[in-house]
Structures are given as structure tokens and as C-alpha cells.
N, C-alpha and C positions, 0 to 999 in steps of 0.2 A: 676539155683538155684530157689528153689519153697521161693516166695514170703511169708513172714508172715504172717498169718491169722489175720488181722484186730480186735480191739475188737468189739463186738457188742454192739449196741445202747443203746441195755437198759441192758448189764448185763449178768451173765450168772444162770445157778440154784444155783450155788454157794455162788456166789457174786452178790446179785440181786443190782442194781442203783434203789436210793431214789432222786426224783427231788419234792423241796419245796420249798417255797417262804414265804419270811418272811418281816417282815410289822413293823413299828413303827410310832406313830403318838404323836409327845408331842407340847404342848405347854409352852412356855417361856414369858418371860416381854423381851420389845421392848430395844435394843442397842439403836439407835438412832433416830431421831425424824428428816423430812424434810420440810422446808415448800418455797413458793417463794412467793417474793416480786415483784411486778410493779408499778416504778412508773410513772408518765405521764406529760404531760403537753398541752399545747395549750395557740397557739398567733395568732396574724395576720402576725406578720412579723416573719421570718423565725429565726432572732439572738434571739430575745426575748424566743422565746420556746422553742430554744437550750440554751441558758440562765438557764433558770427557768428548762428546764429536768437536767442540770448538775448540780443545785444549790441543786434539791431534790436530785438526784441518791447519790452524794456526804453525802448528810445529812442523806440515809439510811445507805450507807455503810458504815459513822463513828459509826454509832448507834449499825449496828452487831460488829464490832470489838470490840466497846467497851465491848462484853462478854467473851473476852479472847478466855480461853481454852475451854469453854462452846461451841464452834460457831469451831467445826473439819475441815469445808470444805465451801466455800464463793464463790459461781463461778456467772459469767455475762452471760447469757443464749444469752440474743439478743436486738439490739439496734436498734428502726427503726425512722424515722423521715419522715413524710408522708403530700404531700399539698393536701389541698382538695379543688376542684373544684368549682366555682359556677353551679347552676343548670339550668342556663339559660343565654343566650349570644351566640354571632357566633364568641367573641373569648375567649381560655383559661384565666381565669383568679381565680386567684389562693382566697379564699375565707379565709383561714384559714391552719395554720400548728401543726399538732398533733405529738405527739413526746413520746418514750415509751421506758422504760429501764426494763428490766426482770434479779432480781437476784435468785438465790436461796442457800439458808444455810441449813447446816446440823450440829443439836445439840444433845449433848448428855446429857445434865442437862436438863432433864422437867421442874423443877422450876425457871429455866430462860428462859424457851422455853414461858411459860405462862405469864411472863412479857414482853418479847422481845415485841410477838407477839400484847400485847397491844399498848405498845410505839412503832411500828411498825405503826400500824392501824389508829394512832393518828397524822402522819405524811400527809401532803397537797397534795391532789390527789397521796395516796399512797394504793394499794391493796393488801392484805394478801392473799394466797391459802395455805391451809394443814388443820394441818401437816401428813403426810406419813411414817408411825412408820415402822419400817427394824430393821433386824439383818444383824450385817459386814457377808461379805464372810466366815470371817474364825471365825465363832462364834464359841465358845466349843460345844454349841447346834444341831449343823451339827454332828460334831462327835458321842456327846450321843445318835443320833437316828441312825445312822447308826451302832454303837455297838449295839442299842438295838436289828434292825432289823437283823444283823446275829445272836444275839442268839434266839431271836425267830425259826429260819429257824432250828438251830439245835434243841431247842425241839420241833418244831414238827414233824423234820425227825426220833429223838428219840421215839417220838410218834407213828409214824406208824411203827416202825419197833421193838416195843415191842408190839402191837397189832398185827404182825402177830408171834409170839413168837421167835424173832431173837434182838439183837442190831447194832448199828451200828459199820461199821468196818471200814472205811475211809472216807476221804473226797476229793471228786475230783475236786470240780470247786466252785469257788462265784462269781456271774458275779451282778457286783453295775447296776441297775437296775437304781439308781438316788437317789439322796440326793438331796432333794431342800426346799426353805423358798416360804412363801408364797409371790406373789407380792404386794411391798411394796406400790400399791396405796388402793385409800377409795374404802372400804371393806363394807356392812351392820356390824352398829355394831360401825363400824369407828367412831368418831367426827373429822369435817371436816368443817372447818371457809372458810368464803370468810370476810374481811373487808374493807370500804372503806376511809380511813381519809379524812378528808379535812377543818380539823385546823393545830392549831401548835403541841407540843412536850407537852403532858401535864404527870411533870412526877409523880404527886398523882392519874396519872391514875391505879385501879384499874387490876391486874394480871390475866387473864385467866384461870378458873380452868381445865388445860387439863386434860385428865385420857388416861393416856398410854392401846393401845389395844393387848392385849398378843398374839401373832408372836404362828402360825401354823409350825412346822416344820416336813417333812415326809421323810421318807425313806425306799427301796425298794431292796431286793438282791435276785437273785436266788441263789440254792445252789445245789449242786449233793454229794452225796454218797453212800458207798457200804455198805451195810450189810451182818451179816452171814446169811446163808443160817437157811429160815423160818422154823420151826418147826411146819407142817402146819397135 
């Protein structure tokens, strides 16, 4: 039995293949807002600054909770407790112990994000880093660029196949090329705090005026079609 003639690559005079690529670039306001907390401490004696690291770690973590549903995600990154040596002597002897808690939250109220992060900052050997504005996985934003970037692809495969005097007659492949958000750390452009407390809770402190930075989202599709045959 004689084998079927394969199609060919690009098409034939008939039905010539349009390969184009289509592109969408939008920008959005930020979903959600990250930032992390450390707080720390140091003693001589080893209970004391385990002590005093549980007595702050505790005092920030009530402070996040207390913004409810503001406050989506609250996780303990890492805990270390470290002695530190003296610098001279032929024997170890321990000088000092330093002690460090790493949280970090992820909020979806900015105008609690700008207060937290005050009453945060105001907290005893307590350090702010952010915030790191994101959009969820499953933003509608993802979608709308990726709609937009296949119909780009068809008008401009419409494009060149009414420049050579034909239309299009099928479509044979969309291969997603990518949909992605931009990485959600500091960006040019960003505003990005470091704070370091080291009093108490003061709460007529003063709210942070953050300004959310609006989320890059791009999207990317190849595409193949057949047109009638050109009118050349």
C-alpha cells in the first residue's frame, strides 16, 4: 500500500499556511500587597533572649491578626537563635545570644496595609521589608491578555492575507507561548520601606501613605492558518 503523501510544511498553492504571533501587554492595579516582618532580640543568657524573641514574635503576630480578613496569608519563614563568641581567649566562651523570627503577610486592603505597617515598625527591635504588590494566579487579568493576544494573532493573520488579495480559510494550531505577571518583587518605580522600631505600640501613630504599583501583565500565542489561495 503506497503510504499518504504527508502535508507539507508550509501549505500548498491552494491553501497557502499563515504563521503569526500575537502579543498583549496590559497593565492592572495590584491584588495583593506582601511585606515581611523580623523581629529579634539579644541577651547574655541564652532564656532571656528566647524570652524577649517569644514575647515580641507573639506581639507582632497578635497585631497581624488583629486585621482579620485584611491579613489572606501569615506564614513563619524562619527561626534562628545564634551565640556569639568572644573575640579573644583560648577558650569558647559564648559573649552574647542573638535571636531572630522572620514573618511574612500578605494583604489585600492597602489601607490597612499603610497602617499595619506603621504599628508594625513601632514594635521593639521589630523590621518592616516591602511591600511586593502581585496579582493571584488566577487573576481575571491573566485571561484578558491572553484573549487579547489571540485576537491580535487573527487580525494580523487577517492582515496579510487580505494584502495578498485572499482571506483566511482555517485555523490550524495556537500554541500559548506564555501568559505570565510580572515578578512580584521591588521593581524601579516600586516604593519599598525597610523600618526599624524600637519603642513601644504607639497607636496615634501616623498611617503610611503606600501607592499600589500597577502589575505588568503579558501574553504570547503562536498561531497557523490556511488561506484561499492569493489573487496575486
Amino acid at each position: 500500500m503506497t503510504q499518504p503523501t504527508p502535508p507539507l510544511p508550509y501549505g500548498t498553492p491552494d491553501a497557502p499556511r499563515l504563521a503569526v504571533r500575537g502579543e498583549a501587554r496590559l497593565e492592572v492595579d495590584p491584588e495583593t500587597a506582601r511585606i515581611t516582618v523580623t523581629v529579634s532580640a539579644r541577651g547574655t543568657d541564652r532564656k532571656t533572649a528566647l524570652a524577649d524573641l517569644t514575647r515580641r514574635n507573639e506581639h507582632a503576630l497578635t497585631l497581624i491578626k488583629s486585621y482579620g480578613d485584611a491579613v489572606e496569608k501569615l506564614e513563619t519563614g524562619s527561626f534562628t537563635l545564634t551565640p556569639q563568641l568572644t573575640d579573644k581567649g583560648r577558650h569558647e566562651r559564648i559573649r552574647a545570644y542573638h535571636g531572630r523570627v522572620t514573618l511574612t503577610a500578605t494583604l489585600n486592603d492597602f489601607t490597612a496595609l499603610g497602617e499595619l505597617t506603621t504599628r508594625l515598625a513601632d514594635l521593639e527591635l521589630t523590621r518592616v521589608d516591602g511591600p511586593w504588590w502581585a496579582l493571584r494566579p488566577d487573576s481575571p487579568a491573566h485571561r484578558a491578555a491572553r484573549t487579547q493576544a489571540v485576537r491580535e494573532a487573527v487580525q494580523r493573520a487577517r492582515e496579510y492575507a487580505e494584502a495578498l488579495g485572499a482571506r483566511l480559510d482555517a485555523v490550524l494550531e495556537v500554541a500559548d507561548a506564555g501568559a505570565e505577571n510580572t515578578a512580584a518583587m521591588p521593581a524601579p518605580g516600586m516604593r519599598a520601606f525597610a523600618g526599624y522600631g524600637g519603642g513601644a505600640v504607639q497607636e496615634s501613630a501616623p498611617a503610611l501613605d503606600l501607592e499600589p504599583q500597577r502589575q505588568t501583565v503579558y501574553a504570547h500565542v503562536n498561531a497557523r492558518f490556511t488561506m484561499t489561495r492569493p489573487a496575486l
